[in-house]
PQR file with spaces between the fields and no chain letter, atoms N, CA, C, O and H, PARSE charges and radii, in Angstrom:
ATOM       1  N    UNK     1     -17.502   18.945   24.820 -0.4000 1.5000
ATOM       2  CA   UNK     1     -17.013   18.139   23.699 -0.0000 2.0000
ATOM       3  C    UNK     1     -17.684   16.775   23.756  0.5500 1.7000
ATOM       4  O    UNK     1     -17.851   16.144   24.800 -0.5500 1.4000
ATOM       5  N    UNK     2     -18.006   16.428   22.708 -0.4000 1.5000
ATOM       6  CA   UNK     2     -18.701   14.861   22.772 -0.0000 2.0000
ATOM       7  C    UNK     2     -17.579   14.050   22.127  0.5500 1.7000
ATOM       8  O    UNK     2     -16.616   14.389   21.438 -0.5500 1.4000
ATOM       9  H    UNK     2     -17.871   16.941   21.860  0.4000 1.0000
ATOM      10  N    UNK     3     -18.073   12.705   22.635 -0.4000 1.5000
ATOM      11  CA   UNK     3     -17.365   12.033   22.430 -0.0000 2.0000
ATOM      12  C    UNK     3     -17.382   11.226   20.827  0.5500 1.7000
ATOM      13  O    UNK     3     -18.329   11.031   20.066 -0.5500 1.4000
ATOM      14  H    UNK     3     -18.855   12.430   23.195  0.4000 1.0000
ATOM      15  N    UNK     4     -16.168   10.926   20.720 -0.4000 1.5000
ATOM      16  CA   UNK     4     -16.228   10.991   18.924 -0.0000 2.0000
ATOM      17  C    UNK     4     -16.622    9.009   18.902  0.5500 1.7000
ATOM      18  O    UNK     4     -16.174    8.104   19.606 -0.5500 1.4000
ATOM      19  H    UNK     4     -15.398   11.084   21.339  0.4000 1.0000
ATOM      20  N    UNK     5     -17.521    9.004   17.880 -0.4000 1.5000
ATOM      21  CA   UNK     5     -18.342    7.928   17.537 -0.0000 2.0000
ATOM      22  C    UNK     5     -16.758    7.073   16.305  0.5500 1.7000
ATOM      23  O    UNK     5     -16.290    7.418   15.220 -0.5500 1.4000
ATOM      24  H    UNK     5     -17.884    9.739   17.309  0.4000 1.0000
ATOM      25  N    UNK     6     -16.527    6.211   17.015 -0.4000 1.5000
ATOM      26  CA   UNK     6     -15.187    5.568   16.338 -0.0000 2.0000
ATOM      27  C    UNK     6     -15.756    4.888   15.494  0.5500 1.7000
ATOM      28  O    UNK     6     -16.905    4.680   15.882 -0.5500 1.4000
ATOM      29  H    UNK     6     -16.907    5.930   17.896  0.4000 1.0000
ATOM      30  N    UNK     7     -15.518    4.325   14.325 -0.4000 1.5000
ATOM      31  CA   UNK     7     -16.048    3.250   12.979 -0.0000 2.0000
ATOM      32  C    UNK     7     -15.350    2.236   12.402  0.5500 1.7000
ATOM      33  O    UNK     7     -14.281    2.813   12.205 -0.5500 1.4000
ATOM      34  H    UNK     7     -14.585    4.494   14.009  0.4000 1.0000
ATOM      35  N    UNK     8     -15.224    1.286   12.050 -0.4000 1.5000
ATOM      36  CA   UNK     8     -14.371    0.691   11.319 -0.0000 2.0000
ATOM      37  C    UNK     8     -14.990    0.240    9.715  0.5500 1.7000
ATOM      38  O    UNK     8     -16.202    0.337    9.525 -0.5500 1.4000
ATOM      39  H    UNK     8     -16.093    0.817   12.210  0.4000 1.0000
ATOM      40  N    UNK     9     -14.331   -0.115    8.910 -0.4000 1.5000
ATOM      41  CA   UNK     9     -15.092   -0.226    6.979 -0.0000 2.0000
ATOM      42  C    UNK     9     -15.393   -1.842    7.690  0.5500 1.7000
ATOM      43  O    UNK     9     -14.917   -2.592    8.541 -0.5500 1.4000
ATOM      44  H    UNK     9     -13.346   -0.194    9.065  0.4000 1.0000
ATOM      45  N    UNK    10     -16.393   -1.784    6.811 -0.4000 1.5000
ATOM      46  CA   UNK    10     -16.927   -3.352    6.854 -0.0000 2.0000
ATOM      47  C    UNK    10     -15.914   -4.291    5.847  0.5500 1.7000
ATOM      48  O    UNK    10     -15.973   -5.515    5.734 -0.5500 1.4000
ATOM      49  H    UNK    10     -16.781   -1.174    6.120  0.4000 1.0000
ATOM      50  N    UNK    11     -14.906   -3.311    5.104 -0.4000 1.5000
ATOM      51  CA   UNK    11     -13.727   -4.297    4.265 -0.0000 2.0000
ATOM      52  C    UNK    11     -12.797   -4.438    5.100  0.5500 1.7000
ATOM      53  O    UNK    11     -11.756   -5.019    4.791 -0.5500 1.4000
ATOM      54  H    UNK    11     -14.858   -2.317    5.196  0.4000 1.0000
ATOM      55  N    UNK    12     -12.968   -4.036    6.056 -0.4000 1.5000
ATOM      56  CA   UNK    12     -12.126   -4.055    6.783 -0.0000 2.0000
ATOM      57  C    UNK    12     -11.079   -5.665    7.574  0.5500 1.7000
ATOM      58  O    UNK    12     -11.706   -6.714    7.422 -0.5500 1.4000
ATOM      59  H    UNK    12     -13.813   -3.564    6.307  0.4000 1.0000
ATOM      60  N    UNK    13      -9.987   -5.799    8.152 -0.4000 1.5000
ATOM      61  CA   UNK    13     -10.029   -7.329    9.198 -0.0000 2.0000
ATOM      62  C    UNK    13      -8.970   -8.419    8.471  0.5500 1.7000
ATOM      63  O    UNK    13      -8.540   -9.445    8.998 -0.5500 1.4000
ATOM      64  H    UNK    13      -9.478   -4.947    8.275  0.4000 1.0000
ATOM      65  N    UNK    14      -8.582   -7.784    6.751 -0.4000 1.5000
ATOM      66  CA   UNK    14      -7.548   -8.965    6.623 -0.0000 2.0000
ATOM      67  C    UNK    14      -8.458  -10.322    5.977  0.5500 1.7000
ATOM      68  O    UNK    14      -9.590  -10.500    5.526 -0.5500 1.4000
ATOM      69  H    UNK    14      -8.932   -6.950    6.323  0.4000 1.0000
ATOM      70  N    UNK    15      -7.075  -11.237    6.263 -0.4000 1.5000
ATOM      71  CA   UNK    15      -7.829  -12.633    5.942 -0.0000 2.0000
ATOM      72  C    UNK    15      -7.957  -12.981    7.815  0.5500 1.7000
ATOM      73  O    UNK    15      -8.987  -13.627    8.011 -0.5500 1.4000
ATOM      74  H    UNK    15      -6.155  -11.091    6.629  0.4000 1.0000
ATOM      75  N    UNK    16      -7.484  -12.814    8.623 -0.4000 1.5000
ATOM      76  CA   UNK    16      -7.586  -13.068   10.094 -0.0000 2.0000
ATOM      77  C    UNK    16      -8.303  -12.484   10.503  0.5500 1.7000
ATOM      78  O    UNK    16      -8.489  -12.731   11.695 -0.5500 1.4000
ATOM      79  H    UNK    16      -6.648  -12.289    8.464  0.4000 1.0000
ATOM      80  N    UNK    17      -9.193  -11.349    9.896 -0.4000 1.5000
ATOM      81  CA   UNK    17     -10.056  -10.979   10.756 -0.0000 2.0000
ATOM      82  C    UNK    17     -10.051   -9.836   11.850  0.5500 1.7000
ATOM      83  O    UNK    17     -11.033   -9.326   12.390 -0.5500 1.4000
ATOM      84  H    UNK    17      -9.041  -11.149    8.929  0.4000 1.0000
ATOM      85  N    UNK    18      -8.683   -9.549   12.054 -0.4000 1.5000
ATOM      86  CA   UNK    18      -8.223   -8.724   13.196 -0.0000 2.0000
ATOM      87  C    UNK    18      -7.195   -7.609   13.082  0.5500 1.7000
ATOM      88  O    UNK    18      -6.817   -6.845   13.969 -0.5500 1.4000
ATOM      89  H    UNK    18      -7.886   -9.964   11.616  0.4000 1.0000
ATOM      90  N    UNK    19      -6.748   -7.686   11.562 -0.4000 1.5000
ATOM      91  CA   UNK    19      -6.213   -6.462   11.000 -0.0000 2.0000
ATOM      92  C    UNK    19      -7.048   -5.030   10.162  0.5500 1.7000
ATOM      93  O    UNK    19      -7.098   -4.550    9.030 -0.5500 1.4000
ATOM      94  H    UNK    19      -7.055   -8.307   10.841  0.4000 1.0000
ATOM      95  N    UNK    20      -7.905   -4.624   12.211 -0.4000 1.5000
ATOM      96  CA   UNK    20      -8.337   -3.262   11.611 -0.0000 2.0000
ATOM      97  C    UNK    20      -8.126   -1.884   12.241  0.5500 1.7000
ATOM      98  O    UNK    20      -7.580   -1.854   13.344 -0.5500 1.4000
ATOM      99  H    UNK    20      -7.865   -5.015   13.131  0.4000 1.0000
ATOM     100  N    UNK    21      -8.467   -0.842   11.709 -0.4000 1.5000
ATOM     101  CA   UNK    21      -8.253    0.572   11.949 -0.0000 2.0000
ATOM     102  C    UNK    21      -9.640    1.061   11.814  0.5500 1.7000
ATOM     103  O    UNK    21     -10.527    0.851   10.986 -0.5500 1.4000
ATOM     104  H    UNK    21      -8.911   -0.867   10.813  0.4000 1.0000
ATOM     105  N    UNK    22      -9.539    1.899   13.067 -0.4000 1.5000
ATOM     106  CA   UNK    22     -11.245    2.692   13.389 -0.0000 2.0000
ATOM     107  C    UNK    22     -10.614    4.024   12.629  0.5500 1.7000
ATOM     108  O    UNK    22      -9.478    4.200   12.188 -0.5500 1.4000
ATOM     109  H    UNK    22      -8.818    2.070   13.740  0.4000 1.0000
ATOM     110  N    UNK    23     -11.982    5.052   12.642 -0.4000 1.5000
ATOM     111  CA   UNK    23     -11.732    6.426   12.169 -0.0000 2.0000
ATOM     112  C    UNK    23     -12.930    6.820   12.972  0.5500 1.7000
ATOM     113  O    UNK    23     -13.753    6.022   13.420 -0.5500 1.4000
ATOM     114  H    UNK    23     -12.904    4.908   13.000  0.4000 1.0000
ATOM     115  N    UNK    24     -12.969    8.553   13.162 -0.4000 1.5000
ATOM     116  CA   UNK    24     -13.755    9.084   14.107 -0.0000 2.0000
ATOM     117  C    UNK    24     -13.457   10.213   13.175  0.5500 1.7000
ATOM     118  O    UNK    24     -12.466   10.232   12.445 -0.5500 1.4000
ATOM     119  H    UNK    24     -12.300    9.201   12.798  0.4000 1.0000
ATOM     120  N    UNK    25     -14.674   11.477   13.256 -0.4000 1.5000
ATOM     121  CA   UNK    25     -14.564   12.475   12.584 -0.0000 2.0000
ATOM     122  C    UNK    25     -14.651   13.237   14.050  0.5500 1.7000
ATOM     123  O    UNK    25     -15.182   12.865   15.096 -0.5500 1.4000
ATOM     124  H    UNK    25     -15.479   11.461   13.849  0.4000 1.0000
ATOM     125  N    UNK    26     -14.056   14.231   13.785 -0.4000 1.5000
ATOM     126  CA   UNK    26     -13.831   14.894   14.483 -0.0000 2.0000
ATOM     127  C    UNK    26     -13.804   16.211   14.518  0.5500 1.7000
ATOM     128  O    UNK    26     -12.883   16.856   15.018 -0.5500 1.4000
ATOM     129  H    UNK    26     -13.624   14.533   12.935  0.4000 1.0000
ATOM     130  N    UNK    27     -14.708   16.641   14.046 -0.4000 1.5000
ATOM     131  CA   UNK    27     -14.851   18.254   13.590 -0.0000 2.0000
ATOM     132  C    UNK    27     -13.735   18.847   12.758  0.5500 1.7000
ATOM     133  O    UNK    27     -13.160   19.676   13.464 -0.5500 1.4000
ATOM     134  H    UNK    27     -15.456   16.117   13.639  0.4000 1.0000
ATOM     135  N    UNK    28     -13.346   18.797   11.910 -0.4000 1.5000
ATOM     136  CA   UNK    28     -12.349   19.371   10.880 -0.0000 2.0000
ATOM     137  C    UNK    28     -10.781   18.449   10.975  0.5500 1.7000
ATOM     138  O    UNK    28      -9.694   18.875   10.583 -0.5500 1.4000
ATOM     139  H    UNK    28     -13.813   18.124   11.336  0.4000 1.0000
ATOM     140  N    UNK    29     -10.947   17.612   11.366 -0.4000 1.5000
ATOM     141  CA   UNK    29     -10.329   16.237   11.569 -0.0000 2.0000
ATOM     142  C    UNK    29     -10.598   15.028   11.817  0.5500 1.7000
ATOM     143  O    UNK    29     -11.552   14.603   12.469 -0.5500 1.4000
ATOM     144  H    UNK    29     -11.830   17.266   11.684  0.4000 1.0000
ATOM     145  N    UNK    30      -9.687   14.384   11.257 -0.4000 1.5000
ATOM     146  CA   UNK    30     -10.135   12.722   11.389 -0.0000 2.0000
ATOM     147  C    UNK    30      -9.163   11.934   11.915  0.5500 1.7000
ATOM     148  O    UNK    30      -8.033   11.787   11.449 -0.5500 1.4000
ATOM     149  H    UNK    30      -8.912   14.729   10.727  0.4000 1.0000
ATOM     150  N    UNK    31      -9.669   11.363   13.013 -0.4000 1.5000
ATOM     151  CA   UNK    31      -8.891   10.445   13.956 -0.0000 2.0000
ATOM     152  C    UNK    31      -8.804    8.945   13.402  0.5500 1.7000
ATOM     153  O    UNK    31      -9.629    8.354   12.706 -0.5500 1.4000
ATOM     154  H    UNK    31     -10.587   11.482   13.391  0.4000 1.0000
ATOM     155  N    UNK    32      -7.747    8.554   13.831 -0.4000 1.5000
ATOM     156  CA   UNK    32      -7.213    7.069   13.101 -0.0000 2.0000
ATOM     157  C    UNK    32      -6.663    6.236   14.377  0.5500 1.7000
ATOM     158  O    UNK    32      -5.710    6.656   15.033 -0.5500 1.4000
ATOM     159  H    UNK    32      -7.077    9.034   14.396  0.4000 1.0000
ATOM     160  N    UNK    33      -7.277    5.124   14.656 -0.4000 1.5000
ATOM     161  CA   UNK    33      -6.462    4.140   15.612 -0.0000 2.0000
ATOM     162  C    UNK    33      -6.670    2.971   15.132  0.5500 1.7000
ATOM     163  O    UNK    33      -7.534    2.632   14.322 -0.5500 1.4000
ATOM     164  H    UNK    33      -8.051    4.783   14.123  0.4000 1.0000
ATOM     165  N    UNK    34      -5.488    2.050   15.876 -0.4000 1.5000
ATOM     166  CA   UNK    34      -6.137    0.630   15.819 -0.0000 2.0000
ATOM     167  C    UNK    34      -6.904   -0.260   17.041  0.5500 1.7000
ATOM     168  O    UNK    34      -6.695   -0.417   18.243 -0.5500 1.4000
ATOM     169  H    UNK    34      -4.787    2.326   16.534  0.4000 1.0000
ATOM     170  N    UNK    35      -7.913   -0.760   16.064 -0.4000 1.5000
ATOM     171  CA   UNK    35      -9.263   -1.179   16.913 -0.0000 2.0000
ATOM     172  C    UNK    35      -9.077   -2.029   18.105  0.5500 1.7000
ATOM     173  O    UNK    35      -9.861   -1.848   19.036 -0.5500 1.4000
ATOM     174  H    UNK    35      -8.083   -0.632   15.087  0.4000 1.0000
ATOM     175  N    UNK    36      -7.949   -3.135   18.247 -0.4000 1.5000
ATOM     176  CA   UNK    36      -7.092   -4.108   18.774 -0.0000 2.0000
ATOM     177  C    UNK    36      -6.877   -3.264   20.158  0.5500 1.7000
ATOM     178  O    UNK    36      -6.888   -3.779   21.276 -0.5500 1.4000
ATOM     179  H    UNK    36      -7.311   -3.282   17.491  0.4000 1.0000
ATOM     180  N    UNK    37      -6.726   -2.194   19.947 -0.4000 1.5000
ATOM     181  CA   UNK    37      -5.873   -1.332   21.207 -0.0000 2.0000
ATOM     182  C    UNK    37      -6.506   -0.005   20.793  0.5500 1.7000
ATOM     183  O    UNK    37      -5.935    0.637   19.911 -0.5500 1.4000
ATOM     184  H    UNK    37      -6.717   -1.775   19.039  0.4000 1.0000
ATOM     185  N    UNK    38      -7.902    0.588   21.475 -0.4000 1.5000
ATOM     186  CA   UNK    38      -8.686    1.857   21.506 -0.0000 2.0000
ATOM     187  C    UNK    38      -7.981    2.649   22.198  0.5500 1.7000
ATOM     188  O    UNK    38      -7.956    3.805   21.776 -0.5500 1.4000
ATOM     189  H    UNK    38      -8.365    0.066   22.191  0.4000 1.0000
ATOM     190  N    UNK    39      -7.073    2.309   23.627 -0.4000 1.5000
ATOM     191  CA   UNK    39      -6.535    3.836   24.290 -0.0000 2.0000
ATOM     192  C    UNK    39      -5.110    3.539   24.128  0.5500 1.7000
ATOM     193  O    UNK    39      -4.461    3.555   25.173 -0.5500 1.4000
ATOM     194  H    UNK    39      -7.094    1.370   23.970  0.4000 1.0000
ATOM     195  N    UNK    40      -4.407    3.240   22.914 -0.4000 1.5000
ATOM     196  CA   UNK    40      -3.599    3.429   22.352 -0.0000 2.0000
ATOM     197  C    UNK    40      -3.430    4.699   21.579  0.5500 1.7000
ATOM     198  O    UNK    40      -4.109    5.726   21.591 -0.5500 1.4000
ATOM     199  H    UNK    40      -4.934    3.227   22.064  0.4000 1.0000
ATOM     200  N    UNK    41      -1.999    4.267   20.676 -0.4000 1.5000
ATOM     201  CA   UNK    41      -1.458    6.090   20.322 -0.0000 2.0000
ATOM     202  C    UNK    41      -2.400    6.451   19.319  0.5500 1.7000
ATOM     203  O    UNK    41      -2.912    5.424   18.874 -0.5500 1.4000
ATOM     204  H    UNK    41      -1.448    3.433   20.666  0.4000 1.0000
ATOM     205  N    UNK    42      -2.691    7.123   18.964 -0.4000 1.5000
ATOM     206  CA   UNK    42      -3.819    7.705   17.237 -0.0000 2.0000
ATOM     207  C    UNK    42      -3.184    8.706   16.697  0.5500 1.7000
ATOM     208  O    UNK    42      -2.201    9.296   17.148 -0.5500 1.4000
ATOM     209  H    UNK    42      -2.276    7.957   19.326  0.4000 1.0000
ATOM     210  N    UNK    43      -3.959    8.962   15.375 -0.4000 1.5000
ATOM     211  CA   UNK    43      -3.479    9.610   14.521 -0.0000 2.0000
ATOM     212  C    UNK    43      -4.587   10.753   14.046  0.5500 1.7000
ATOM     213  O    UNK    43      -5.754   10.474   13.774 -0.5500 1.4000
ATOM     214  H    UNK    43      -4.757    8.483   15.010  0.4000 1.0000
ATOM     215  N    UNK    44      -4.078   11.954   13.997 -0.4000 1.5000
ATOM     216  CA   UNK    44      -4.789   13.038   13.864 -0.0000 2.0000
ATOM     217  C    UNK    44      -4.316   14.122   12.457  0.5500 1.7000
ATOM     218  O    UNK    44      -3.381   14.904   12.281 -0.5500 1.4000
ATOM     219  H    UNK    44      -3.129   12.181   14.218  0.4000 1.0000
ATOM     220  N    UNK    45      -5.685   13.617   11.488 -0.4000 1.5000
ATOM     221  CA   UNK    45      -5.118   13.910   10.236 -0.0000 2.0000
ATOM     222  C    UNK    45      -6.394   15.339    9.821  0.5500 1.7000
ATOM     223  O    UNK    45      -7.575   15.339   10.168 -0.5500 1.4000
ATOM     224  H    UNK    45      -6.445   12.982   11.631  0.4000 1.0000
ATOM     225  N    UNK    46      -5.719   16.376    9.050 -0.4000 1.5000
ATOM     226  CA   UNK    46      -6.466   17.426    8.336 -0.0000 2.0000
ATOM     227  C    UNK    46      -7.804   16.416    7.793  0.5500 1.7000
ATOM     228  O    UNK    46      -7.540   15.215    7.744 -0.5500 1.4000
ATOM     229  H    UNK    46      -4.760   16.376    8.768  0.4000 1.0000
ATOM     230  N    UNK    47      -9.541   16.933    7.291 -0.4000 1.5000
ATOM     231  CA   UNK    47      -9.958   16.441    6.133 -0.0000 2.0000
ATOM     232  C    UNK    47      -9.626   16.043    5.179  0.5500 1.7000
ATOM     233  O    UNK    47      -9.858   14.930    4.709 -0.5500 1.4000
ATOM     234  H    UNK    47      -9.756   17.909    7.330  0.4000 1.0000
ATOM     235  N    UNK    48      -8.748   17.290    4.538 -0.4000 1.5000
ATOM     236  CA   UNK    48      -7.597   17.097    3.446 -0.0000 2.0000
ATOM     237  C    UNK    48      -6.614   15.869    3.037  0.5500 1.7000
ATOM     238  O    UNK    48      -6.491   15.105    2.080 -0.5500 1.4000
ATOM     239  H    UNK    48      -8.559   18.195    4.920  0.4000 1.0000
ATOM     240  N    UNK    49      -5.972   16.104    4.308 -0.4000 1.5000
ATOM     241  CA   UNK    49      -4.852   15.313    4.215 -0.0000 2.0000
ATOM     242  C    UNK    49      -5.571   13.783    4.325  0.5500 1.7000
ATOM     243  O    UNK    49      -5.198   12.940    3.509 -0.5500 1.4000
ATOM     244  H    UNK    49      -6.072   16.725    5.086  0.4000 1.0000
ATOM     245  N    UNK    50      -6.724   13.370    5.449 -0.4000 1.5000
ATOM     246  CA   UNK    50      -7.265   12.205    5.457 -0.0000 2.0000
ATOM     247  C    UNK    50      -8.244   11.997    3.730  0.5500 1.7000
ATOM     248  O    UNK    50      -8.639   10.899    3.339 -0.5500 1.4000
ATOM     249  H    UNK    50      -7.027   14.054    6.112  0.4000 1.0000
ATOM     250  N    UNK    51      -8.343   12.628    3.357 -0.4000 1.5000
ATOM     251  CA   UNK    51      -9.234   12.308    1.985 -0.0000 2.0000
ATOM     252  C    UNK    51      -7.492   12.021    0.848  0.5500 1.7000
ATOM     253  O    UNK    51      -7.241   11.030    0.162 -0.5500 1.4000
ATOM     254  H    UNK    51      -8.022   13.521    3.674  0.4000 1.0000
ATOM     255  N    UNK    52      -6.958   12.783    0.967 -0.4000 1.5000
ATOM     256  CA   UNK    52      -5.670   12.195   -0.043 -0.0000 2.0000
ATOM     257  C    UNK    52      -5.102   10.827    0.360  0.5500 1.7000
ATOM     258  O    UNK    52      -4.448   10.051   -0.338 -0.5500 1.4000
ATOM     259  H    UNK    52      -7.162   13.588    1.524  0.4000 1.0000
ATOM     260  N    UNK    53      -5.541   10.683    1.793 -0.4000 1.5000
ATOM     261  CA   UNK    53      -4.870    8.930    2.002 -0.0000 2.0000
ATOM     262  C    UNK    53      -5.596    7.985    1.127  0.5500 1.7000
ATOM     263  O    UNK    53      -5.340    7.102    0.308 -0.5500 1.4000
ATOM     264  H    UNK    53      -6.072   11.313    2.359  0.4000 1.0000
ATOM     265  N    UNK    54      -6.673    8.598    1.697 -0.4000 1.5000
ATOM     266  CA   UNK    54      -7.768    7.418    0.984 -0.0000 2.0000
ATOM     267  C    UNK    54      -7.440    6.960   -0.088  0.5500 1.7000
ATOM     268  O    UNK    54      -7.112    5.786   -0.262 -0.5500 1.4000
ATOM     269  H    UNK    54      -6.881    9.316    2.362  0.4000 1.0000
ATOM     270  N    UNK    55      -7.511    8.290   -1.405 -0.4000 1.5000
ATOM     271  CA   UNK    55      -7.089    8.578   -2.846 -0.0000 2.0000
ATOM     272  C    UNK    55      -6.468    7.598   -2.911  0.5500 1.7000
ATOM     273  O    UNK    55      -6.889    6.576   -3.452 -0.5500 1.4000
ATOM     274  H    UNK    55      -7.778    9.244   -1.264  0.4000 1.0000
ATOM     275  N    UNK    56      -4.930    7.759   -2.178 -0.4000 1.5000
ATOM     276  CA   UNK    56      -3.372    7.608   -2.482 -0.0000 2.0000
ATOM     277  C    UNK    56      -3.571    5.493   -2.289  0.5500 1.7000
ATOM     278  O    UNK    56      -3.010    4.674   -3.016 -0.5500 1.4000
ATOM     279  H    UNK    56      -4.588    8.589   -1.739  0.4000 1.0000
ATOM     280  N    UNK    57      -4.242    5.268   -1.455 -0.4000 1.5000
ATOM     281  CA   UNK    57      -4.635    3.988   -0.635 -0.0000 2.0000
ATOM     282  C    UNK    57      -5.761    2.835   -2.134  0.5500 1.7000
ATOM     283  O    UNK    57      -5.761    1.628   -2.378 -0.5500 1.4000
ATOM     284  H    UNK    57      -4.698    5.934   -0.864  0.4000 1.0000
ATOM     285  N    UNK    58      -6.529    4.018   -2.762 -0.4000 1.5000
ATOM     286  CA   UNK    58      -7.390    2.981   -3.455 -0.0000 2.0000
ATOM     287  C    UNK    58      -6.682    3.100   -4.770  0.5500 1.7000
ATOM     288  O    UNK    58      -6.717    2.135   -5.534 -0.5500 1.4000
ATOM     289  H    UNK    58      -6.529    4.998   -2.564  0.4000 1.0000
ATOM     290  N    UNK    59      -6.050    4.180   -5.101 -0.4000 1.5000
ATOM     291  CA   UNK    59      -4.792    3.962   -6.111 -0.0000 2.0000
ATOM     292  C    UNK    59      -4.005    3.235   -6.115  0.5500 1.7000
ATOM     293  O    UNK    59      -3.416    3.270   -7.196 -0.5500 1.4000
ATOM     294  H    UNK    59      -6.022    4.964   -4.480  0.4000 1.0000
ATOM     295  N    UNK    60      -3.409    2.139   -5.103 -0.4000 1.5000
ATOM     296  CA   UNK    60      -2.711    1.843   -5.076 -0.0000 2.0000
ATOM     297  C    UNK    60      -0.988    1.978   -4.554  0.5500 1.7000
ATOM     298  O    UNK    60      -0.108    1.140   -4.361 -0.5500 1.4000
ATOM     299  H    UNK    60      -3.887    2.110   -4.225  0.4000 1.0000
ATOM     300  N    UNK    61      -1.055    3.694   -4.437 -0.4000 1.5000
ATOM     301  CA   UNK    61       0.436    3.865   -4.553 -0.0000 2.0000
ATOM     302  C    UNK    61       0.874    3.781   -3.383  0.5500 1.7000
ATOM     303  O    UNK    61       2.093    3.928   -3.289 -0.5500 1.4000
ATOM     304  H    UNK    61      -1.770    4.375   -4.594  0.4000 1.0000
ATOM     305  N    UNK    62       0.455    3.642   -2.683 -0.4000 1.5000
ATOM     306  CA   UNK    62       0.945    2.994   -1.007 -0.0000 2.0000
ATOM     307  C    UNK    62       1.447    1.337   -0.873  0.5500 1.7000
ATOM     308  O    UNK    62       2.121    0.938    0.076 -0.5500 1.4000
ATOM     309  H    UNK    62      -0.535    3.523   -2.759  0.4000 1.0000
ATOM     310  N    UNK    63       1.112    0.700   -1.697 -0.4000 1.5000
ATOM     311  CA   UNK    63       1.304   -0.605   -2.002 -0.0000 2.0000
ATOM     312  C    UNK    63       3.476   -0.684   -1.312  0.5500 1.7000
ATOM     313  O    UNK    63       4.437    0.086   -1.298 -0.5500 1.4000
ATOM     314  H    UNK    63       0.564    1.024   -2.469  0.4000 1.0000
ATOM     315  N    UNK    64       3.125   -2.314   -0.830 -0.4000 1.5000
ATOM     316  CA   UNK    64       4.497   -2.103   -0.787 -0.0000 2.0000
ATOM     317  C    UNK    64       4.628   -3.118   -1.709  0.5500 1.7000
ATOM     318  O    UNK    64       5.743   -3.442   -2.117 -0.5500 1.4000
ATOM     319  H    UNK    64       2.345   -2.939   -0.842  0.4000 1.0000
């Protein structure tokens, strides 16, 4: 198994700079952490399900 190449969006960081989340593909999944803390807990989402966040995220409807 290789090791998964972590990323963060270059929109990424807030106005501080330090509010970000990496992603890693992961062969038929996509891994989610925050960058602040790498061997912290993560999140392990379908393609699917990680492409509807996105959707759901640039739509807006996640908004609080």
């Amino acid at each position: 198994m290789s090791t998964p190449m972590w990323r963060k969006s270059s929109h990424s960081g807030g106005a501080s700079g330090s509010d970000c989340v990496e992603v890693a593909d992961l062969s038929g999944a996509i891994g989610i952490r925050d960058s602040k803390n790498p061997a912290g807990p993560r999140l392990f989402l379908s393609d699917r399900s990680f492409a509807m966040l996105v959707s759901q995220v640039k739509a807006h409807q996640l908004d609080r």
